[in-house]
SEFI-958791 format. One line per 2 residues: number of its first residue (from 0); their letters; for each residue x, y, z of N, C-alpha, C. Coordinates in steps of 0.1 Angstrom, whole numbers, plus 2048, in hexadecimal, padded with zeros to 3 digits. Example, Ala and Ser with C-alpha at 12.3 -4.5 7.8 and 13.67 -1.06 7.14 Angstrom:
2
0> AS> 884,7C7,84E,87B,7D3,84E,884,7DF,84E ~ 880,7EA,847,889,7F5,847,881,800,84F
***
This chain:
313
0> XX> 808,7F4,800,800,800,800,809,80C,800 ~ 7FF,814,7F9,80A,821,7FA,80E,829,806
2> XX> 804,82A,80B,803,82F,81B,80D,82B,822 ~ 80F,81C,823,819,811,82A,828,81A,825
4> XX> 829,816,81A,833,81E,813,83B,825,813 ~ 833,830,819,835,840,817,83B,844,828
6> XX> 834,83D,830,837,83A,840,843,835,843 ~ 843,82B,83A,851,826,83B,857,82C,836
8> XX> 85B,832,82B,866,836,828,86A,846,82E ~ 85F,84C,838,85F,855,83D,86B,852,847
10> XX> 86B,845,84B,876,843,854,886,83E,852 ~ 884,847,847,894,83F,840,89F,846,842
12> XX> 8AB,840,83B,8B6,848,83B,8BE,842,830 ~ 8C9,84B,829,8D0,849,81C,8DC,845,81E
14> XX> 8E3,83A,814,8F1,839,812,8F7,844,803 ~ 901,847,808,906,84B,7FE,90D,84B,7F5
16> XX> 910,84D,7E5,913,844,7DD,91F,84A,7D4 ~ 92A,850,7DA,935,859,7D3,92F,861,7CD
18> XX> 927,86B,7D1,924,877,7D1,92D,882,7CC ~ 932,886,7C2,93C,88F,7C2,93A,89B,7CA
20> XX> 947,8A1,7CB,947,8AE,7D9,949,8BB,7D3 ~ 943,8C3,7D7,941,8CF,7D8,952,8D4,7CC
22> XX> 95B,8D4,7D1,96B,8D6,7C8,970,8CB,7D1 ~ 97E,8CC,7C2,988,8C2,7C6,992,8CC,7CD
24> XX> 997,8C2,7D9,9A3,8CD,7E1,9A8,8C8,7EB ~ 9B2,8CB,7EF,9B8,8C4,7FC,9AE,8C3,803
26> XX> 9B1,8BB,811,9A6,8B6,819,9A5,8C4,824 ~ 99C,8C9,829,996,8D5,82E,999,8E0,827
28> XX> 999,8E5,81B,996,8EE,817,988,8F6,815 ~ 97F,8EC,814,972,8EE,816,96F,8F7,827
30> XX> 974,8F2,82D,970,8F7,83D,979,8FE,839 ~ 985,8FE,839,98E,90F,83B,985,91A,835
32> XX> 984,916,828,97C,923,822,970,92A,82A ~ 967,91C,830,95B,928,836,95E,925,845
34> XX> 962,917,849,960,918,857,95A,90B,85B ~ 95C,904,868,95B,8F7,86D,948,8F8,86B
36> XX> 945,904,875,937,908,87A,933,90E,870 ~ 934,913,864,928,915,85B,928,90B,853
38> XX> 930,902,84D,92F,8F5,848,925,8EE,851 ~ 924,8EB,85C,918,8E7,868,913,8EB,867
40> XX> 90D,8FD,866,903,901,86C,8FA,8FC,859 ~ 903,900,84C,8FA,8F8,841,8F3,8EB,845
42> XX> 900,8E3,847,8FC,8D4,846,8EB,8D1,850 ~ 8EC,8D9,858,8E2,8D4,85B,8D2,8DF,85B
44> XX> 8D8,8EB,854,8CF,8EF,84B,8C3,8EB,842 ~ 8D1,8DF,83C,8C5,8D6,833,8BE,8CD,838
46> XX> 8C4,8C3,844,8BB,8BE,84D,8B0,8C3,854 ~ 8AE,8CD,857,8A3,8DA,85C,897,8DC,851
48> XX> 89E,8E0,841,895,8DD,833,891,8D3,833 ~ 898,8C7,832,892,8B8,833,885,8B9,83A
50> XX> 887,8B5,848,875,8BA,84F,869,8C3,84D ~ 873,8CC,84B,863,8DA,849,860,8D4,83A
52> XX> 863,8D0,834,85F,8C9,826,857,8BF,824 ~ 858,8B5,82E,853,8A9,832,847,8AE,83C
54> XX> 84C,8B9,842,83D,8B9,848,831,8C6,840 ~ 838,8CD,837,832,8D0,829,82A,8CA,825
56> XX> 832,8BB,822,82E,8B5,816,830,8B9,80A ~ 83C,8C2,809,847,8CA,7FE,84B,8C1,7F5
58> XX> 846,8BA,7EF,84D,8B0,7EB,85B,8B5,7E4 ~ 85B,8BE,7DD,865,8C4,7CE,86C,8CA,7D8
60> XX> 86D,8D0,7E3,876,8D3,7EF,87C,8C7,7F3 ~ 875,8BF,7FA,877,8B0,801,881,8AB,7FC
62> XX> 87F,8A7,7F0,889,8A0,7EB,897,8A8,7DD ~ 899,8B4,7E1,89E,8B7,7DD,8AD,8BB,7EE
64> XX> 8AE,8B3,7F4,8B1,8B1,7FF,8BC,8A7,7FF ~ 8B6,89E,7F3,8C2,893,7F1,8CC,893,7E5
66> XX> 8D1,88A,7E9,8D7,886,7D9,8D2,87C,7D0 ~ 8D5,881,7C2,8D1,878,7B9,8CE,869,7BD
68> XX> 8E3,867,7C3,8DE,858,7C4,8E3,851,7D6 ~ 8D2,859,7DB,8D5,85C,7E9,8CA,84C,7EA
70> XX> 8D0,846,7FA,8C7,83A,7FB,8C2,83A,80C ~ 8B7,836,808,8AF,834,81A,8AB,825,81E
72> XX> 8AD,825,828,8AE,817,832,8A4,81A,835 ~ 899,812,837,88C,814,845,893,80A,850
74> XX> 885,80E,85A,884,802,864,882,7F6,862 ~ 87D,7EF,857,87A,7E0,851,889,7DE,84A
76> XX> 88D,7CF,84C,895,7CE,844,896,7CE,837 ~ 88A,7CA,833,885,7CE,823,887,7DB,81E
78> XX> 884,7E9,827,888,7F4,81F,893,7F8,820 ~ 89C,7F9,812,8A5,7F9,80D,8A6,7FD,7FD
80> XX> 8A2,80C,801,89C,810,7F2,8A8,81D,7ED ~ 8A9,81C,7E2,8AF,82B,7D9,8A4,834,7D6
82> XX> 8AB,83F,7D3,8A4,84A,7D1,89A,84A,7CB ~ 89C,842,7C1,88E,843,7B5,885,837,7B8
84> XX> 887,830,7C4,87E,824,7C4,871,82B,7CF ~ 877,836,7D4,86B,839,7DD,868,846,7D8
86> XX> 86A,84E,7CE,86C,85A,7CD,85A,85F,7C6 ~ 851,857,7BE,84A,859,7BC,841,857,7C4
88> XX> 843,850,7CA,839,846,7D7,839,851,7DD ~ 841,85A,7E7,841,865,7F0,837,872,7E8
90> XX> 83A,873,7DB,834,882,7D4,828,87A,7D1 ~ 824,872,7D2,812,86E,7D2,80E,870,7E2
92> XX> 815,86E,7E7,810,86E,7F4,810,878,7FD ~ 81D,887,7F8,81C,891,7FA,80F,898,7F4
94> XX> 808,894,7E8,7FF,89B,7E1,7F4,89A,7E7 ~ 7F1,88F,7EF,7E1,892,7F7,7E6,898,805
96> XX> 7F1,8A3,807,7EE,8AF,80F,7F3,8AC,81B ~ 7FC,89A,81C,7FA,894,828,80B,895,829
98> XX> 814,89C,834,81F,899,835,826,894,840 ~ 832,895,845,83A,88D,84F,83B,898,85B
100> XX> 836,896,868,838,89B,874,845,89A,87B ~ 84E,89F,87A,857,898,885,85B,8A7,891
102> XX> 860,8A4,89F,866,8A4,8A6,86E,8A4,8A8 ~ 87B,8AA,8A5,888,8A9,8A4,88F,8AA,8B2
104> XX> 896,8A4,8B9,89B,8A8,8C2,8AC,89F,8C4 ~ 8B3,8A5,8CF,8C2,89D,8D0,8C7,89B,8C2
106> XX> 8CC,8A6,8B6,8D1,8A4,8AE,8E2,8AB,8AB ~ 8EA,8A1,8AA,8F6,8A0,8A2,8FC,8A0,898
108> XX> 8FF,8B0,892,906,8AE,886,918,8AE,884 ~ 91F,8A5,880,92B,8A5,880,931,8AA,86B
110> XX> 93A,8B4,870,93F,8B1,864,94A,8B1,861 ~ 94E,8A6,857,95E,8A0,858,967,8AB,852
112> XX> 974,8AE,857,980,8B4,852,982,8BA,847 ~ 97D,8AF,83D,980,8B8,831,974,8BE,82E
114> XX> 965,8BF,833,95D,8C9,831,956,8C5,825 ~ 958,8BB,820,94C,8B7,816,946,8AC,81A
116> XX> 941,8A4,824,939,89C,82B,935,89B,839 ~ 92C,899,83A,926,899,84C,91B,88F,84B
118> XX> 91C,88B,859,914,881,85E,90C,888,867 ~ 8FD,883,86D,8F6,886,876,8EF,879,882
120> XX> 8EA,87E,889,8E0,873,890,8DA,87F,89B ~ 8CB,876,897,8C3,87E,8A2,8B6,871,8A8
122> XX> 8B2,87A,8AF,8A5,873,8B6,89B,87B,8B0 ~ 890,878,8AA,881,87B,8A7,874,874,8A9
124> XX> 86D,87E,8AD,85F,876,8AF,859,876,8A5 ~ 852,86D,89D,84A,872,892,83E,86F,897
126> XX> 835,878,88F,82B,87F,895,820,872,890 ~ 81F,86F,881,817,867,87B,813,85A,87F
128> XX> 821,856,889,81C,847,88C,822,846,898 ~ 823,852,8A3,826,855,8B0,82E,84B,8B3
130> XX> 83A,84A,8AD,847,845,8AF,84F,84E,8B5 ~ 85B,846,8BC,86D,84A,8BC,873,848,8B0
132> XX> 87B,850,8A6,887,847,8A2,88E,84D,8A1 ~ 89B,847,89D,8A6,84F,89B,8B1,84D,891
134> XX> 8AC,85C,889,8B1,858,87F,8C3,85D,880 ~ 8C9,859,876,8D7,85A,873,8D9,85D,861
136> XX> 8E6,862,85D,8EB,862,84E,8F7,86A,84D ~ 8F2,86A,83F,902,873,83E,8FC,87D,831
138> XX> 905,88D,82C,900,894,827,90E,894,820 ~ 90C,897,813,918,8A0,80B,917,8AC,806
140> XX> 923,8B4,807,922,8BF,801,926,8C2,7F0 ~ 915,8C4,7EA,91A,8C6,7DA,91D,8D8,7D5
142> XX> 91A,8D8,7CA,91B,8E7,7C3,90E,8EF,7C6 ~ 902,8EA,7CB,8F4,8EF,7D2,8F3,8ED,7E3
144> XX> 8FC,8E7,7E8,8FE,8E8,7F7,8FE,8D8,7F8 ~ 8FA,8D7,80A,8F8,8CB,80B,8EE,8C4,809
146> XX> 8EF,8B9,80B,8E2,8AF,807,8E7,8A0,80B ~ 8D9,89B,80F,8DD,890,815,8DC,883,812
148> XX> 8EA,877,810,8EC,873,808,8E7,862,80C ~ 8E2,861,819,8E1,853,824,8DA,85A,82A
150> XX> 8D0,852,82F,8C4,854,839,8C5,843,83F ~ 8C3,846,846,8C2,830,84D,8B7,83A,860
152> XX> 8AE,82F,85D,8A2,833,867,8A9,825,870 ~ 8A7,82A,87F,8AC,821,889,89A,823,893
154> XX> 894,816,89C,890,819,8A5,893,817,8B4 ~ 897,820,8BD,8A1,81E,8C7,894,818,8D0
156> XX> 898,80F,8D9,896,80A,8E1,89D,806,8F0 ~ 894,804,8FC,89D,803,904,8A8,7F4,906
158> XX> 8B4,7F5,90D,8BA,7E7,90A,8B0,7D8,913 ~ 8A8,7DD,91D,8A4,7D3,920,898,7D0,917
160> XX> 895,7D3,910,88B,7CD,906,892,7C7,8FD ~ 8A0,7C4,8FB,8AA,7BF,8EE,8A5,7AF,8F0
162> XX> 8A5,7A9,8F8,89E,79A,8F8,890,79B,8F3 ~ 88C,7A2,8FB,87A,79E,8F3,87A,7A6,8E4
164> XX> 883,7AD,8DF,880,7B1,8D2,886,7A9,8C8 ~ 896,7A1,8CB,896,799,8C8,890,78F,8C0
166> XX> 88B,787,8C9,883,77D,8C9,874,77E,8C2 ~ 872,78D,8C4,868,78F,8BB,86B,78E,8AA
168> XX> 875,796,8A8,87A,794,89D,87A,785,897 ~ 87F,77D,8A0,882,76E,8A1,872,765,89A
170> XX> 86E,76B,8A7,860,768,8A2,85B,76A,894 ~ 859,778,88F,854,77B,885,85E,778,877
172> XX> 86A,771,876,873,770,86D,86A,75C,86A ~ 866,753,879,864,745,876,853,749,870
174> XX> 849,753,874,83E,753,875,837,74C,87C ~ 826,754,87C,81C,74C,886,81A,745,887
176> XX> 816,73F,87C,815,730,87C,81E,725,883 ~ 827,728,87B,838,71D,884,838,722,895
178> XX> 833,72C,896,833,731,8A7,829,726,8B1 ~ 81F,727,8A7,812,725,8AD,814,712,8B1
180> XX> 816,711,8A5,81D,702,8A3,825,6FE,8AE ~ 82D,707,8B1,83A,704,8BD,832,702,8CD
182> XX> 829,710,8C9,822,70E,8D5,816,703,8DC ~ 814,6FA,8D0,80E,6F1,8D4,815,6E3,8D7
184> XX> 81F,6E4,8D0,828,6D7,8CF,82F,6D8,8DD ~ 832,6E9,8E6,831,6E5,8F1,827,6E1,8FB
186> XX> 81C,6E4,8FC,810,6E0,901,810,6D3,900 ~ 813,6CD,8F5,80B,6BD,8F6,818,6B9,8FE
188> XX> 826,6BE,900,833,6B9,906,830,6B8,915 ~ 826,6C5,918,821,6C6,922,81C,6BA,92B
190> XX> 80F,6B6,922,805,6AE,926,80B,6A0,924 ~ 818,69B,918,81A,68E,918,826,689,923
192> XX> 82D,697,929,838,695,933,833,692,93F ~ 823,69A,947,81B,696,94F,819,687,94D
194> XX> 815,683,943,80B,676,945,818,66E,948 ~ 823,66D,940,830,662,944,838,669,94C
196> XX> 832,66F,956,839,673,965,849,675,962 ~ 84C,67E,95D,859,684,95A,857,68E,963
198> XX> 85C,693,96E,85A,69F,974,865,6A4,971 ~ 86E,6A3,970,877,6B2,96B,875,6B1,95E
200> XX> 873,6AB,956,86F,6B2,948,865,6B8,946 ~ 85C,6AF,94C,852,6B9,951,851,6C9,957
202> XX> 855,6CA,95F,857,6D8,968,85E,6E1,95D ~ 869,6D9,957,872,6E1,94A,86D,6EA,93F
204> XX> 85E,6E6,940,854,6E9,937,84D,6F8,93A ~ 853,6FD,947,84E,709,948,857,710,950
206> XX> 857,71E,954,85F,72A,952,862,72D,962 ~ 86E,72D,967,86C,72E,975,868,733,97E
208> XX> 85F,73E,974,854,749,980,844,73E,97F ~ 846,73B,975,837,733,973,82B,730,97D
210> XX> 81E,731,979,812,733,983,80C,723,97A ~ 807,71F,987,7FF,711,983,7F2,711,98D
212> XX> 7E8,715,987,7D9,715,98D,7D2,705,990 ~ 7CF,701,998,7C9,6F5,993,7B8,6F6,997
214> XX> 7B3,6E6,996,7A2,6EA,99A,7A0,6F4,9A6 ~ 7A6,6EE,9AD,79E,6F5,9BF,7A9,700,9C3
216> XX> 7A2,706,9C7,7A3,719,9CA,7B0,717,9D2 ~ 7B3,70D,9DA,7C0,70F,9DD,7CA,70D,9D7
218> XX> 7CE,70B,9C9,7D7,704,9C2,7DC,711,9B8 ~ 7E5,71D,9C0,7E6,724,9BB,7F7,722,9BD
220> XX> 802,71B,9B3,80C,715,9B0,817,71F,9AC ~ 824,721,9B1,82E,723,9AA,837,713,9A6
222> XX> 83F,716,9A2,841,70E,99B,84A,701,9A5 ~ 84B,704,9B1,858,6FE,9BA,846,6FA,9C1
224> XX> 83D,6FF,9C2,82C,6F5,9C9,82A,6ED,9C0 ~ 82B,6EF,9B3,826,6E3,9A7,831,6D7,9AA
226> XX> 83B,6D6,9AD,848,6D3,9AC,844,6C5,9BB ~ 840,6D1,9C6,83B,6CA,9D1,82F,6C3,9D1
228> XX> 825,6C2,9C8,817,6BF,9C4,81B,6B4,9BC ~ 826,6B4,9AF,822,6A5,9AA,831,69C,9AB
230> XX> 833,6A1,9B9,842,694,9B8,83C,688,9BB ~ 832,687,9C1,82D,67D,9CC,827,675,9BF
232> XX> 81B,67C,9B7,818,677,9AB,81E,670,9A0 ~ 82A,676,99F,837,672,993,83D,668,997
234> XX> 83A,664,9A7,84A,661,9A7,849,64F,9A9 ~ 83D,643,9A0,83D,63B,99B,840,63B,98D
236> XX> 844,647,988,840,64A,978,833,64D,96F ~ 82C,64E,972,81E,650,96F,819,663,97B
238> XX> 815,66A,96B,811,674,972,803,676,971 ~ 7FC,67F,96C,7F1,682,969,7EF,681,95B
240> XX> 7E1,680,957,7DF,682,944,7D6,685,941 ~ 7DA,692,93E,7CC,697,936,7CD,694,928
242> XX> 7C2,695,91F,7C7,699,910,7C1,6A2,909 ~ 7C7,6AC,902,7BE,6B6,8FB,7B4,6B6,8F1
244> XX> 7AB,6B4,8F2,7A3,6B4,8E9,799,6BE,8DD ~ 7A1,6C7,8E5,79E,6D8,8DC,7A6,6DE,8E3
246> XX> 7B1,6E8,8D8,7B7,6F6,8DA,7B5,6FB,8D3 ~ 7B4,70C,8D7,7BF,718,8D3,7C4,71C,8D8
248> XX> 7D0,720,8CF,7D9,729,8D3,7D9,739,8C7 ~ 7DB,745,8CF,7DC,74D,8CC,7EB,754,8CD
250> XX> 7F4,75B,8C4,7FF,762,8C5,7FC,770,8C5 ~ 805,776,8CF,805,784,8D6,80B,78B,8C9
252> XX> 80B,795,8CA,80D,7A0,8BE,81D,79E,8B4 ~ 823,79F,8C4,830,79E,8C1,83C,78F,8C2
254> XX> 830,787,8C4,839,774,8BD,83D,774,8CB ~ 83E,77A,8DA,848,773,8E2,839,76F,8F2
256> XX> 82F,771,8EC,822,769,8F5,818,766,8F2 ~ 816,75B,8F6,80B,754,8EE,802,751,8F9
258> XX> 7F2,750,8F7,7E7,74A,900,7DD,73C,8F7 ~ 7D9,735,904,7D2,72D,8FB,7C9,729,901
260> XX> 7C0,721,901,7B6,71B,905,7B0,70A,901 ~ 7B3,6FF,909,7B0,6F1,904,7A4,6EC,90B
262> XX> 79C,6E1,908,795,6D5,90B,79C,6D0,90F ~ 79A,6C3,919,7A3,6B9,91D,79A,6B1,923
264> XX> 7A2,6A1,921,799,699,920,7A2,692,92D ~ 799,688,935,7A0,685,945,798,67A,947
266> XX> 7A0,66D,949,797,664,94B,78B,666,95A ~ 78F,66C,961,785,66E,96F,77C,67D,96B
268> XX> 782,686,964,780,693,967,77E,696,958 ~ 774,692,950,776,694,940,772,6A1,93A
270> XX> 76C,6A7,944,767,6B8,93F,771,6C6,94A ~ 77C,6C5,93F,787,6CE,941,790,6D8,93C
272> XX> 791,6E7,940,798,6E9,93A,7A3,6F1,93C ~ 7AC,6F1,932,7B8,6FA,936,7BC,706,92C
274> XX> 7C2,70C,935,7C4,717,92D,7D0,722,935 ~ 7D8,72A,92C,7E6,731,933,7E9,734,92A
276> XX> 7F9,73A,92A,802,743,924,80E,73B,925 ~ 816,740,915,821,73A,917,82F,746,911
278> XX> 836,747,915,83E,751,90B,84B,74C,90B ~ 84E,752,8FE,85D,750,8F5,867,752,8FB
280> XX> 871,746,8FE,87C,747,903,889,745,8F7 ~ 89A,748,901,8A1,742,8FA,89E,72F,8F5
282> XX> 89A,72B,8FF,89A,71E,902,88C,719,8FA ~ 884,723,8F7,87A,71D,8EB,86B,722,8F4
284> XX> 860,71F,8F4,855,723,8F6,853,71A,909 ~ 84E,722,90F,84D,71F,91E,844,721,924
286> XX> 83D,71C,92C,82D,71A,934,82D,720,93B ~ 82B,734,93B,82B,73D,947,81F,73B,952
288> XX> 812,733,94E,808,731,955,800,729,951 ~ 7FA,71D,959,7F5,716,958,7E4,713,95D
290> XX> 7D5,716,95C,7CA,712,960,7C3,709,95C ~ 7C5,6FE,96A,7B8,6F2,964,7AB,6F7,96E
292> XX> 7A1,6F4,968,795,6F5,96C,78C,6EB,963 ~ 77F,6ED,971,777,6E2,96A,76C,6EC,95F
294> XX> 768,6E3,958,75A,6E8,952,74F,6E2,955 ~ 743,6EF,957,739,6E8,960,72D,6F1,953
296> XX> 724,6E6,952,719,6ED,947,70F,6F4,952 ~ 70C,700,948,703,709,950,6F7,703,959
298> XX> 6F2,6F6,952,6E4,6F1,95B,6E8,6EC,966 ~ 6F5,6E9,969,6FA,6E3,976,704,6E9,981
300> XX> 703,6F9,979,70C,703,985,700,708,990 ~ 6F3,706,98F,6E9,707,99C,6EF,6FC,9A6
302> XX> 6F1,6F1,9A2,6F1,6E5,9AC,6FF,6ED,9B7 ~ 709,6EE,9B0,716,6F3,9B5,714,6FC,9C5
304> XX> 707,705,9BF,70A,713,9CC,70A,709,9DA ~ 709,700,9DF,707,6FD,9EC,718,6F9,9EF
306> XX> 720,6F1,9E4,72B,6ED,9E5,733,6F7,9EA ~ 731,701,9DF,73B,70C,9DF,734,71B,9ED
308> XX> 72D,715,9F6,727,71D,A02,71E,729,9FB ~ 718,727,9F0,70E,732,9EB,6FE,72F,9EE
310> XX> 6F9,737,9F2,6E7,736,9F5,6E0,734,9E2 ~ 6D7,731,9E1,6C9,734,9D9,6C8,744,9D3
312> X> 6C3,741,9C5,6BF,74A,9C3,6B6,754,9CA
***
């Protein structure tokens, strides 16, 4: 879509492609002539045009900002476009009136010695899809000033989210499907390590903060009570067995948590069910919570109130 498109490439940044320079000349002749700080105060002159253009929607301004054969990075690894691959896409999209908000803030421009190249990086909020990012590039100086020759769009994030974004990535590189798949093939690991009383492979099966609900209100489990709850059980070899008779599973936005909900079938106890969360580890998919409960049909939840100390309607 175009929309998609235009968003994305809003977030880019250029490599640059031997750009020829402004004159040929020993290295800092360019800065001697005008100066370290007015070479800066240009360079990012045009960075300043860049924006007010984009939030114009200037297009014939906008992109007269770069070079010919200037290139932008987006945030997807997919965008990885030249000038002319996004250049029409943007002037359609500048034409319905709609342009780029940004926020400019914490911005660095450097420029190197001999005065015909500079790099920048900044932080911006863009306005359109209430983002952080932070862009970075590099600009050269031609016979019309500077202009910028590399855009590459970064999204900063904090470092303790580098595992879960990871893994998100991880996720979304194998897809839903293969996720969803994983997440069941642990579940049934679940239920088949129970029934052949494996207790540590069992227990192995979920995450060491892990919550285990069971029927009765008291059976509210970390994982060291589950531990104490089925050694006694396990420990001829034979544990418990349920079998599933209906799932789903659902995946969370971002591939690293999943919920589900099963049937289970129990030779004493045949109307049951389970249901919990499991989330993405190094170690592969892991059982953060676990609820069995019974299922009781509505014509037979009256009989219950005296069990459970409730009066009459």
């Amino acid at each position: 879509m175009i929309v998609r498109f235009l968003i994305a490439s809003a977030a880019l940044w250029m490599t640059a492609c031997h750009t020829p320079p402004l004159s040929a000349g020993p290295p800092g002749a360019a800065i001697a002539a005008e100066g370290l700080g007015t070479a800066t105060e240009a360079a990012t002159a045009t960075l300043d045009t860049y924006y007010a253009a984009a939030a114009a929607a200037d297009y014939d301004t906008w992109i007269a900002q770069f070079t010919s054969d200037a290139r932008f990075y987006g945030t997807d690894a997919s965008e990885d476009w030249p000038r002319d691959a996004f250049a029409e896409s943007v002037k359609a999209g500048f034409a319905t009136g709609q342009g780029w908000g940004f926020q400019v803030r914490d911005r660095r421009v450097t420029v190197a010695a001999g005065g015909e190249t500079a790099w920048f990086a900044e932080i911006a909020h863009f306005e359109n899809t209430d983002y952080t990012l932070r862009p970075t590039g590099v600009l050269v100086r031609q016979s019309d000033g500077w202009k910028i020759a590399q855009l590459v769009m970064g999204v900063p994030f904090p470092n303790d989210l580098y595992d879960p974004m990871r893994m998100a990535l991880q996720a979304a590189e194998t897809g839903v499907d293969a996720e969803v798949a994983a997440v069941a093939a642990v579940l049934d690991d679940l239920h088949r390590l129970a029934s052949g009383g494996d207790l540590a492979a069992y227990l192995s099966v979920y995450t060491a903060d892990a919550m285990f609900f069971g029927t009765d209100e008291s059976e509210r489990w970390t994982l060291e009570d589950l531990r104490t709850y089925a050694e006694p059980a396990f420990a001829d070899g034979e544990g418990w067995t349920y079998t599933p008779l209906q799932r789903d599973i659902v995946l969370g936005p971002m591939g690293n948590v999943a919920w589900f909900d099963e049937v289970l079938g129990h030779a004493r106890y045949p109307n049951t069910r389970g249901s919990g969360v499991l989330v993405r580890t190094d170690a592969g998919w892991k059982v953060a919570q676990y609820n069995l409960t019974f299922l009781v049909p509505n014509a037979h939840v009256g009989g219950l109130s005296t069990l459970f100390g409730g009066g009459e309607d």
